[in-house]
C-alpha positions as CSV (number, residue, x, y, z in Angstrom):
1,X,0.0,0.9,-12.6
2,X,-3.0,-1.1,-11.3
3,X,-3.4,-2.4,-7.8
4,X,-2.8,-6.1,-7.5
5,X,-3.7,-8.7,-5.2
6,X,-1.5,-11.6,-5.8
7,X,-2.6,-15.2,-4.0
8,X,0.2,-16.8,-2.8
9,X,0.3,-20.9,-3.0
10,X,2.4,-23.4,-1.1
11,X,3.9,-25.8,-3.3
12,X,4.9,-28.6,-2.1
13,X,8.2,-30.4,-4.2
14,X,9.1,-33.6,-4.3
15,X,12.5,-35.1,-4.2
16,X,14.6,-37.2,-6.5
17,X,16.3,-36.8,-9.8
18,X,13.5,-36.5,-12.2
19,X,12.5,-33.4,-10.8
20,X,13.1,-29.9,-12.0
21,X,15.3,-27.5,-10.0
22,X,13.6,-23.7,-10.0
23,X,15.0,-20.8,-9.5
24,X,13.7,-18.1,-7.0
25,X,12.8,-15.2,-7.6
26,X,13.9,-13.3,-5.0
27,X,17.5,-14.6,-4.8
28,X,18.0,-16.0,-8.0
29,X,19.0,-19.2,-6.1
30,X,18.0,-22.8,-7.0
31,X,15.2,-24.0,-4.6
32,X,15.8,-27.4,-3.3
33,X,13.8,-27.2,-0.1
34,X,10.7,-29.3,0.1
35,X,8.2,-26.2,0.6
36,X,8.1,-23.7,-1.7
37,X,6.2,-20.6,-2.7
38,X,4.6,-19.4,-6.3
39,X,3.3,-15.7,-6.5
40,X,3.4,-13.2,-9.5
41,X,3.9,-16.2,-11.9
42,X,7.5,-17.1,-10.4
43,X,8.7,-20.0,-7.6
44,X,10.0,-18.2,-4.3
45,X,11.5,-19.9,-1.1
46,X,9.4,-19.1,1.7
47,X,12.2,-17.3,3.7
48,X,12.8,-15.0,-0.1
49,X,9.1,-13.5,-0.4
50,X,8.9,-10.9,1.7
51,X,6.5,-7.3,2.4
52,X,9.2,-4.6,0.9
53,X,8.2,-2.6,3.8
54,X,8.3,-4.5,7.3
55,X,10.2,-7.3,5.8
56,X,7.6,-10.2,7.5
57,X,7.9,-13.2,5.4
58,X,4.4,-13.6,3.3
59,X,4.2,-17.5,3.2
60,X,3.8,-17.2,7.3
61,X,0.9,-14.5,7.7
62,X,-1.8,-15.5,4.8
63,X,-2.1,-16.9,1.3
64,X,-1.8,-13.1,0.0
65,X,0.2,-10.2,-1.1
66,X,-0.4,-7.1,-2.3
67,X,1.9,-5.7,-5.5
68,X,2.1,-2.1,-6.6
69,X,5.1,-0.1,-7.7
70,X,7.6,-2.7,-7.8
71,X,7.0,-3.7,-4.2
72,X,5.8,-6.9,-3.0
73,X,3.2,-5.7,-0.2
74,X,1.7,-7.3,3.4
75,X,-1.8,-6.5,3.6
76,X,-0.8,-3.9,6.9
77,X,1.7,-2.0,4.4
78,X,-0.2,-2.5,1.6
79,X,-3.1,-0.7,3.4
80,X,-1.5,1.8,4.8
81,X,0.3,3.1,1.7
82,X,-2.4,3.0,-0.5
83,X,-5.5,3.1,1.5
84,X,-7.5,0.2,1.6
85,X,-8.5,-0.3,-2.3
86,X,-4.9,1.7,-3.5
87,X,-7.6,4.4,-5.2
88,X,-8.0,7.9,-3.9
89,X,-11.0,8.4,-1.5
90,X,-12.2,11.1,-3.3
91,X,-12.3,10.6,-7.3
92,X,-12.5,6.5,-6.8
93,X,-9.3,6.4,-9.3
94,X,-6.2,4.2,-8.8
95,X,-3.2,6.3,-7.4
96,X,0.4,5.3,-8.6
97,X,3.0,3.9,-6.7
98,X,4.8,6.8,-7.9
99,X,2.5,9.7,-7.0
100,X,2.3,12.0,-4.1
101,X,-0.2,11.6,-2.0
102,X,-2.5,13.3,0.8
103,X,-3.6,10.7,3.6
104,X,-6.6,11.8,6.2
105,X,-8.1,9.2,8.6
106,X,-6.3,6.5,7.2
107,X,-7.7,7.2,3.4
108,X,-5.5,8.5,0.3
109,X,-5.9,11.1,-2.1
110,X,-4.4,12.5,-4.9
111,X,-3.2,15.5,-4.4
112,X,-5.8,17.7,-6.8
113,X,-8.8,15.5,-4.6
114,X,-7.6,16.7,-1.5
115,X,-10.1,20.5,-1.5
116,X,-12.6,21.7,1.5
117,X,-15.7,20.3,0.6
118,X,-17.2,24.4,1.2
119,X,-15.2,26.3,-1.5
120,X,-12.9,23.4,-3.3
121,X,-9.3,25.4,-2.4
122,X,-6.8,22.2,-2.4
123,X,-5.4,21.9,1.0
124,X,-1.5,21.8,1.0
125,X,1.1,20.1,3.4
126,X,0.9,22.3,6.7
127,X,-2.7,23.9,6.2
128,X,-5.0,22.5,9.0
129,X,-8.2,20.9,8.4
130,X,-11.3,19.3,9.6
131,X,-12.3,15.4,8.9
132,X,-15.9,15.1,9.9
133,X,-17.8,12.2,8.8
134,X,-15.3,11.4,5.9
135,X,-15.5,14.9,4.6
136,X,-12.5,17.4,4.3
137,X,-13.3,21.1,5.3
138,X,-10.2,23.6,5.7
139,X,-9.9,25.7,9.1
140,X,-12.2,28.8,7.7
141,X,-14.7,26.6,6.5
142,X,-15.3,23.6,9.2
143,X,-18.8,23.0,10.1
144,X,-20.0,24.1,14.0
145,X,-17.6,26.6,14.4
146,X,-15.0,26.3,17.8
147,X,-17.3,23.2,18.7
148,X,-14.4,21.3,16.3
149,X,-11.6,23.7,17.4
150,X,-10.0,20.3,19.2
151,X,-10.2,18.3,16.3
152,X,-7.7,20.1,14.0
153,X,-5.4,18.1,12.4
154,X,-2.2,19.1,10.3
155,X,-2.0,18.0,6.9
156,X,1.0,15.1,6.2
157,X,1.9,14.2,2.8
158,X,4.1,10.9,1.8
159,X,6.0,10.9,-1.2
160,X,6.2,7.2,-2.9
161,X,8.9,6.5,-5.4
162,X,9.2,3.2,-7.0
163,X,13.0,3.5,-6.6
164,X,12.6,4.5,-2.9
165,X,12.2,2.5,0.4
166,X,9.1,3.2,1.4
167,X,9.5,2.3,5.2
């Protein structure tokens, strides 16, 4: 699936009976109130379009969301599920929703892309690494010996299902 930013537009609706009731598409309910929301090609009321994640209504923090997965996104969530252009760090390609991931420094990967920049072995959920300078090296292979010894860091992976709550 490809990443999507999605502007979101204040509508505003004017009353009487010529006008055309809309449905929302986050409740299904008719929207009658005088503000509105259209995003992804369908009306929303502003309290109905909401980050999947932390649940903030998206009409009251900017005039975007993010999509991917089946989620509606915040730019915070959206960020830091996906990294901050939804592509793995390493390879530059577009990771889906649906895809297990490795994250290092706030950057994503896929799980193949996630190697010691020294001898390429994949690094693996528990292994612990080095991140210097936005490259990966694994514990045998980290650059300046025990001047980095502090700076280990275990390796976290997050699972991301489309199905799933993510938060």
């Amino acid at each position: 699936m490809v990443n999507s930013r999605v502007e979101t537009t204040a509508v505003a609706v004017t009353g009487g009976s010529g006008g055309a009731v809309r449905s929302c598409a986050g409740c299904g309910g008719g929207i009658s109130d005088r503000f509105l929301l259209f995003s992804m090609d369908r009306y929303w009321h502003t309290r109905c379009l909401k980050c999947s994640c932390c649940q903030a209504q998206l009409g009251e923090i900017g005039s975007t969301c993010f999509s991917k997965g089946g989620m509606i996104l915040c730019r915070n969530d959206y960020i830091r599920l996906f990294g901050h252009s939804g592509a793995c760090n390493a390879c530059g390609q577009s990771i889906p929703a649906s895809e297990m991931v490795m994250r290092a420094q706030g950057n994503v990967y896929h799980l193949k892309c996630f190697t010691c920049a020294t001898c390429r072995n994949r690094l693996v959920p528990g292994d612990r690494f080095h991140y210097v300078n936005g490259t990966i090296f694994c514990e045998h292979d980290r650059p300046g010996g025990a001047l980095l010894s502090s700076h280990l860091t275990p390796l976290q992976s997050n699972t991301l299902l489309p199905d799933q709550k993510v938060c």
